[in-house]
DOPA-766562 format. One record per residue (C-alpha): residue number from 1; residue in one letter; x, y, z. Coordinates in nm, 2 decimals, always signed. Layout:
   k r     c1     c2     c3
 NUM A      X      Y      Z
...
***
This chain:
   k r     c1     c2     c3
   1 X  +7.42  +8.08 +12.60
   2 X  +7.24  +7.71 +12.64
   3 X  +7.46  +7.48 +12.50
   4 X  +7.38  +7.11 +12.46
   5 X  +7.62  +6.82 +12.31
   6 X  +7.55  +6.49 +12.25
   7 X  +7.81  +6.25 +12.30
   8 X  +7.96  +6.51 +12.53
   9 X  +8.14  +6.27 +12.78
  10 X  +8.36  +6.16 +12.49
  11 X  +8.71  +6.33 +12.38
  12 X  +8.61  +6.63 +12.18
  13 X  +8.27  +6.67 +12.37
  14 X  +8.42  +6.71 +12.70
  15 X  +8.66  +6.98 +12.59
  16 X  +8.41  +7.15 +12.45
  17 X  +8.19  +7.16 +12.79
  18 X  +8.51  +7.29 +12.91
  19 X  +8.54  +7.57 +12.67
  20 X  +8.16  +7.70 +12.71
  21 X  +8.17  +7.64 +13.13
  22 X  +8.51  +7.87 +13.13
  23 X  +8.31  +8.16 +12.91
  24 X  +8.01  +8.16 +13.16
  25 X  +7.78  +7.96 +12.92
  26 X  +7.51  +7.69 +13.04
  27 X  +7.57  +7.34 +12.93
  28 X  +7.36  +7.03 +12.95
  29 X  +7.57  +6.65 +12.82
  30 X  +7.38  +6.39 +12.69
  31 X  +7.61  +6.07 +12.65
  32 X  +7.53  +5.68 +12.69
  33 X  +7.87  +5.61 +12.81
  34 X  +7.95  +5.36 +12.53
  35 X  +8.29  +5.53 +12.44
  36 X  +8.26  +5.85 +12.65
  37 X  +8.34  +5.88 +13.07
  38 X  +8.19  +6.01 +13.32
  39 X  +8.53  +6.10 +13.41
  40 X  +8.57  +6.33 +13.19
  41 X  +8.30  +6.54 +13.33
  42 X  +8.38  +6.46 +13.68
  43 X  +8.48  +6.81 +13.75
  44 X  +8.17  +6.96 +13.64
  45 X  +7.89  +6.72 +13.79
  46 X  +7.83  +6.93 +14.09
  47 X  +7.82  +7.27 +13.91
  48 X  +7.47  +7.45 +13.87
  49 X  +7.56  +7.55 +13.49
  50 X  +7.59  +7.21 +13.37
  51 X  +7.38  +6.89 +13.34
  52 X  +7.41  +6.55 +13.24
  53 X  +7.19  +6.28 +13.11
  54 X  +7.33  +5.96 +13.08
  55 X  +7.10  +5.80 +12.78
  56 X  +7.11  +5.68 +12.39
  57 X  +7.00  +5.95 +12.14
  58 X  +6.82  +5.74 +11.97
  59 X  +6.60  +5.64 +12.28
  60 X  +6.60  +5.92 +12.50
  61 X  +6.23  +6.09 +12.60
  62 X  +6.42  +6.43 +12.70
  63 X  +6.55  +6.48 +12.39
  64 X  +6.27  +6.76 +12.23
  65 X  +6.29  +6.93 +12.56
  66 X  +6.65  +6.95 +12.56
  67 X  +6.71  +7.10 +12.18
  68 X  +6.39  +7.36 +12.26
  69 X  +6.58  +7.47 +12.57
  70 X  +6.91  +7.51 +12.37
  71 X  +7.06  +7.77 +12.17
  72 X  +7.34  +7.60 +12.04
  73 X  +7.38  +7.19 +11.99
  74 X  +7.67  +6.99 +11.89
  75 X  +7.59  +6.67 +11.76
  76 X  +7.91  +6.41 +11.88
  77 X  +7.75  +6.11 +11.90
  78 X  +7.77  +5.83 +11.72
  79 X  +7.98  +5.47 +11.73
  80 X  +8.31  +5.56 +11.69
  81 X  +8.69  +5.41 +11.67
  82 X  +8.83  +5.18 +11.45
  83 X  +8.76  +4.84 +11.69
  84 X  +8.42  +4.90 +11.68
  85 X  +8.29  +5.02 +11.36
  86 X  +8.47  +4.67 +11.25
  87 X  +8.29  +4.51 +11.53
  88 X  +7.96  +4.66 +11.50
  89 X  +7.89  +4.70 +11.14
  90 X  +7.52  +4.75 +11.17
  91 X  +7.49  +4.96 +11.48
  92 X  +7.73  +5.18 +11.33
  93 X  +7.42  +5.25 +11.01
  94 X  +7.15  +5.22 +11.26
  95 X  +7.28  +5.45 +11.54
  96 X  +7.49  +5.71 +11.35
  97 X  +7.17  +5.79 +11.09
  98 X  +6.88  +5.72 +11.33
  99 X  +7.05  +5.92 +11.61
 100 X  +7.12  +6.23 +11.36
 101 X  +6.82  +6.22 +11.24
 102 X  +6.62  +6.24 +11.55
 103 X  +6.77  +6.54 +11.64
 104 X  +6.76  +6.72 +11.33
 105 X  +6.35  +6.62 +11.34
 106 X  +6.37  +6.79 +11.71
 107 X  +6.53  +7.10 +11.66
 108 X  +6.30  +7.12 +11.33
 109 X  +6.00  +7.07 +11.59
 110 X  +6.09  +7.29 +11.89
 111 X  +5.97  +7.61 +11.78
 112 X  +6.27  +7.82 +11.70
 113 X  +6.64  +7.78 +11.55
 114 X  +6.92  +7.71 +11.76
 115 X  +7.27  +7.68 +11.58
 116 X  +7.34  +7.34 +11.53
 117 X  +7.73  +7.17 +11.47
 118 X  +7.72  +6.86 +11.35
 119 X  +8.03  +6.64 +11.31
 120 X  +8.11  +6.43 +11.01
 121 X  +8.46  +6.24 +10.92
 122 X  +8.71  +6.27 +10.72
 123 X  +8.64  +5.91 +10.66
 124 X  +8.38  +6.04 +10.39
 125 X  +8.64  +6.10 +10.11
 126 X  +8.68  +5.75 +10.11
 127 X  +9.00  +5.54  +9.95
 128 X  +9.10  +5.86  +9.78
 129 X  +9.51  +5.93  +9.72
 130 X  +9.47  +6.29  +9.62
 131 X  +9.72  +6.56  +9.81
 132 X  +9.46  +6.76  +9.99
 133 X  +9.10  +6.67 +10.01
 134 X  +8.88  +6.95  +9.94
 135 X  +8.50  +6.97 +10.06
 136 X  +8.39  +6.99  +9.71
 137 X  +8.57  +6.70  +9.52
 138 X  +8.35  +6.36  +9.51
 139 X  +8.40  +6.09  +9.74
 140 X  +8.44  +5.74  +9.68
 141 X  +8.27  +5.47  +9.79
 142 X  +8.38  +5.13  +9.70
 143 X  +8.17  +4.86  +9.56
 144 X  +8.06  +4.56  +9.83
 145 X  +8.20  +4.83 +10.03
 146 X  +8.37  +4.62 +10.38
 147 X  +8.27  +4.69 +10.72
 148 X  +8.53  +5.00 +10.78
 149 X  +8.29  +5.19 +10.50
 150 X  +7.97  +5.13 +10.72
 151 X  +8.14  +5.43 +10.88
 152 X  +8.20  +5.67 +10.63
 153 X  +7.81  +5.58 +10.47
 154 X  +7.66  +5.66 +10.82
 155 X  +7.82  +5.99 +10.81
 156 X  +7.79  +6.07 +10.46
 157 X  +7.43  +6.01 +10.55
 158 X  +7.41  +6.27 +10.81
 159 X  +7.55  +6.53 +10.63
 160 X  +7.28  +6.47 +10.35
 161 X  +7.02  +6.50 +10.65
 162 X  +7.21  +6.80 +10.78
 163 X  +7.18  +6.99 +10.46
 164 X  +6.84  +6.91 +10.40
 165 X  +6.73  +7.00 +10.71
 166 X  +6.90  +7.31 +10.66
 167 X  +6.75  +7.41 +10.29
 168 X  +6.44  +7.29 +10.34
 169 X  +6.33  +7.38 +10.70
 170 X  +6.60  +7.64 +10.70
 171 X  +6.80  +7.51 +11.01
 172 X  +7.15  +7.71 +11.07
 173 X  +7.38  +7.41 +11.03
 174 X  +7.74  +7.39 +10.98
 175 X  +7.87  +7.00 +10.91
 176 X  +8.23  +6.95 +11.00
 177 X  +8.48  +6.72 +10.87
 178 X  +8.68  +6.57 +11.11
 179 X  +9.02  +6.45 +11.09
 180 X  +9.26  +6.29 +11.31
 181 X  +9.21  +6.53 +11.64
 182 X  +9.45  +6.42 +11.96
 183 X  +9.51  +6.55 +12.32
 184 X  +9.43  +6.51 +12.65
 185 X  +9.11  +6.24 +12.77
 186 X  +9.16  +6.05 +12.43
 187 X  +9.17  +5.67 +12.47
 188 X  +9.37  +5.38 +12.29
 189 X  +9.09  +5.13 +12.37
 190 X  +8.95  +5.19 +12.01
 191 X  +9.21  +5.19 +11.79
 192 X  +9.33  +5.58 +11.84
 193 X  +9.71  +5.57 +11.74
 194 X  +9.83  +5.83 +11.96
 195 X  +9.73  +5.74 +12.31
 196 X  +9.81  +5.43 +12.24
 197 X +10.20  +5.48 +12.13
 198 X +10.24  +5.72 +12.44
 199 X +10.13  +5.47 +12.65
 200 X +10.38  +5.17 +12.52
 201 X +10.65  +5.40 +12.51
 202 X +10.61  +5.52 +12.90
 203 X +10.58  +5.17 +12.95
 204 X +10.88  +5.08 +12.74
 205 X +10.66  +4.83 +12.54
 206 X +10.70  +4.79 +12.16
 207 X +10.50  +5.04 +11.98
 208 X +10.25  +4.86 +11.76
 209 X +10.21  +5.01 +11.43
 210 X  +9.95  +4.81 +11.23
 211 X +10.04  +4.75 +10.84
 212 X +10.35  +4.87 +10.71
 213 X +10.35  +5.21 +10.88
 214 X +10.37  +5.40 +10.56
 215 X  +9.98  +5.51 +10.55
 216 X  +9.98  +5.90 +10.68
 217 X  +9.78  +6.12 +10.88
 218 X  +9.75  +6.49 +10.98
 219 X  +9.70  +6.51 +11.36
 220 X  +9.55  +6.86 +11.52
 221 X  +9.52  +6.90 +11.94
 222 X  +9.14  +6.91 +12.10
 223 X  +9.24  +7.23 +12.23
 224 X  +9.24  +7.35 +11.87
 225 X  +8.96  +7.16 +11.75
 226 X  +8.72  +7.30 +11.99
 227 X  +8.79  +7.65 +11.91
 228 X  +8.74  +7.59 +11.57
 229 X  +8.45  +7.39 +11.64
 230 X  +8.32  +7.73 +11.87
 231 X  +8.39  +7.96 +11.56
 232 X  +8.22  +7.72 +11.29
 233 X  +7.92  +7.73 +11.51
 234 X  +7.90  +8.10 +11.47
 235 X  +7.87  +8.06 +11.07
 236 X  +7.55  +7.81 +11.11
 237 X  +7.36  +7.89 +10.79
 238 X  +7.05  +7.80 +10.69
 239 X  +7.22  +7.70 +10.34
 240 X  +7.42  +7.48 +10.49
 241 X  +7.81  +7.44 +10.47
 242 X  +8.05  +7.18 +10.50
 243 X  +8.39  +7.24 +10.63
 244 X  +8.74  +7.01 +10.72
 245 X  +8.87  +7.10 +11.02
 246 X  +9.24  +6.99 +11.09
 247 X  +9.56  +7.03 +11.05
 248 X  +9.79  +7.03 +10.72
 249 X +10.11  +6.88 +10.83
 250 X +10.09  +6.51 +10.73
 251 X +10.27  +6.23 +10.97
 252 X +10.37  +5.86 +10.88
 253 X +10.29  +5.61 +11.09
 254 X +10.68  +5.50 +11.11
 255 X +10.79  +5.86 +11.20
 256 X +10.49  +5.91 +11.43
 257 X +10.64  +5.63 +11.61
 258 X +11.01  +5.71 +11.65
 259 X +10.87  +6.07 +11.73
 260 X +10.74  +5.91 +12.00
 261 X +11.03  +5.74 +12.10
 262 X +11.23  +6.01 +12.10
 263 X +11.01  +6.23 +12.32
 264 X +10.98  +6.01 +12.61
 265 X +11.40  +5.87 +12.58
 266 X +11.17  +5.56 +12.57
 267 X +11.42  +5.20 +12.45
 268 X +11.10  +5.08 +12.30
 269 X +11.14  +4.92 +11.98
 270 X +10.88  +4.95 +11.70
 271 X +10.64  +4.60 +11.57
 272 X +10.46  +4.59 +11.28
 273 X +10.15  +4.44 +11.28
 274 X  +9.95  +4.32 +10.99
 275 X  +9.65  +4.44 +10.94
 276 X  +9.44  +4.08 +10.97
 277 X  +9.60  +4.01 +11.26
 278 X  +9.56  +4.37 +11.44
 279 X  +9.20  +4.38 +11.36
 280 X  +9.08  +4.00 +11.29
 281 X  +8.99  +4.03 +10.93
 282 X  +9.09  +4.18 +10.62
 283 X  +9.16  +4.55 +10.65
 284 X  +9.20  +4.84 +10.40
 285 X  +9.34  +5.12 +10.50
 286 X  +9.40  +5.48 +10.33
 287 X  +9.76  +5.57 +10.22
 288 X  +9.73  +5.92 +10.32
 289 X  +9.47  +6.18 +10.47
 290 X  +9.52  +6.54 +10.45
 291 X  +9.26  +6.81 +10.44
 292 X  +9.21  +7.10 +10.24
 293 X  +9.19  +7.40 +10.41
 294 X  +9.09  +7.70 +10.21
 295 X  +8.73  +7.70 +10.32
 296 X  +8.81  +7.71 +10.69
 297 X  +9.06  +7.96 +10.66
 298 X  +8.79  +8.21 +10.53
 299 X  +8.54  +8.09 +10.78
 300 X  +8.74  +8.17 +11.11
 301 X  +9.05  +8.34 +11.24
 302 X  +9.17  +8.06 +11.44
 303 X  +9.49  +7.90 +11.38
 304 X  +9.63  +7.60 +11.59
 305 X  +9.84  +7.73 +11.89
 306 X  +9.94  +7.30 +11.94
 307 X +10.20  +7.17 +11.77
 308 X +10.20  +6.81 +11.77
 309 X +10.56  +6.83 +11.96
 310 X +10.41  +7.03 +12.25
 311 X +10.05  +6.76 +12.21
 312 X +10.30  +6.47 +12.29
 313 X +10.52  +6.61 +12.55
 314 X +10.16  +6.74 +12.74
 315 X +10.06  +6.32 +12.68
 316 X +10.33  +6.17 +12.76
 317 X +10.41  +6.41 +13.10
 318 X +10.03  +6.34 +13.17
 319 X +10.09  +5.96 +13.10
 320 X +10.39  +5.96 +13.36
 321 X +10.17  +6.12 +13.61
 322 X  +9.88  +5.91 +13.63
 323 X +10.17  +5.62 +13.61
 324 X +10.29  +5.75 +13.94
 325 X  +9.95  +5.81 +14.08
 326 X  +9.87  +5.48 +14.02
***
């Protein structure tokens, strides 16, 4: 098979060049390094089954080639992380939509149908406080909506193109819905929680939680992720589907925290950090995210082999390591 991700250098991208080099397949990366690494790749650049193109998807001349050479695509890229969607408001809108739309418009002009994976967010559902959110239920979107929602519009966005593209030039597409995925090659530098309380705790630094560490989350390894992602792919449909993918077992940010702690036998204490001062301006956040997850369950067999225990030992030991390396 002829895969090709966009933003493949990032996290999730670079497992799942990873997953497709291990089975045999052919993989070509594009990735303009704004978030991704070439690091993350480094153990691929040499290898005859896999190509990378450093370049913006908006911009990039070898796009139409690259999607008519292809029988599968993931679509990754986009501005991500919490520092800069507030930083960035508008090239969040103009790069998230422009970028996904570009490629949908080149896949529709290459001449044939590759299965195409698009990611979305779970940052669609918006500031809602309901106990599992469910692909079907509407999404909010609040009124003078603040930077952080620039986000959550771009994506909702590209699932609108993705499904159009998909009933109208019937396109196999599958649109995922993305929720708080961890592991290995994930960074702190943008606001990821994880990474960033391994990190302080190896270090024996306070671990920062921003607000009052109440708000909640439901964390899933890469490792799992891509798997899913793998499966999902199979079930492109020219009707279009959108799926969560994630995990059901909701964390705190308090008890994410002394979990941390405890793993590492770190003597860090915990400091709460408002949310102006964390991020610079005023900052909403979403009590609790959980996803619904009926629709995947039907979808694929996969279920997560990661427990978030065994995802932070694996961090933390690999956060000791490149300590001593260092």
């Amino acid at each position: 098979m002829h895969v090709l991700i966009t933003g493949g250098a990032g996290f999730i991208g670079s497992h799942l060049v990873d997953l497709h080099l291990d089975r045999g397949d052919k993989v070509h990366v594009v990735d303009d390094l704004s978030t991704g690494s070439r690091d993350n790749l480094a153990a691929h650049l040499d290898r005859p089954d896999f190509r990378f193109s450093e370049a913006d998807i908006v911009t990039w001349s070898g796009l139409q080639e690259a999607v008519g050479w292809a029988d599968r695509v993931y679509h990754l890229a986009a501005v991500v992380g919490v520092f800069r969607v507030l930083e960035r408001p508008i090239s969040v809108m103009a790069t998230n939509i422009a970028g996904c739309e570009r490629l949908l418009r080149a896949v529709n002009d290459c001449g044939w149908r590759p299965q195409v994976l698009l990611a979305s967010s779970s940052e669609v559902y918006g500031p809602r406080t309901d106990d599992y959110l469910r692909e079907d239920m509407d999404l909010i979107i609040q009124p003078e909506a603040p930077p952080r929602w620039n986000y959550a519009i771009s994506k909702l966005a590209d699932e609108a193109f993705a499904l159009s593209y998909a009933r109208t030039k019937e396109i196999p597409v599958t649109v995922v819905r993305l929720f708080n995925t961890v592991g290995p090659r994930q960074t702190g530098r943008y606001g990821m929680v994880v990474p960033r309380f391994v990190r302080q705790a190896v270090d024996g630094e306070p671990l920062t939680v921003f607000g009052d560490g109440t708000q909640s989350r439901a964390f899933t390894d890469v490792r799992d992720t891509v798997v899913m992602l793998d499966q999902l792919a199979e079930q492109s449909t020219t009707d279009g589907v959108i799926v969560n993918v994630g995990s059901g077992h909701e964390l705190s940010m308090n008890d994410l925290a002394l979990r941390v702690i405890e793993r590492t036998g770190s003597k860090s204490q915990v400091e709460r950090i408002p949310y102006e001062v964390a991020y610079g301006q005023e900052y909403v956040d979403i009590p609790h995210r959980c996803p619904d997850l009926t629709r995947l369950h039907q979808l694929i067999e996969h279920r997560p082999r990661w427990t978030l225990d065994t995802t932070l030992d694996d961090l933390i030991a690999r956060a000791r390591h490149s300590e001593g390396a260092s």
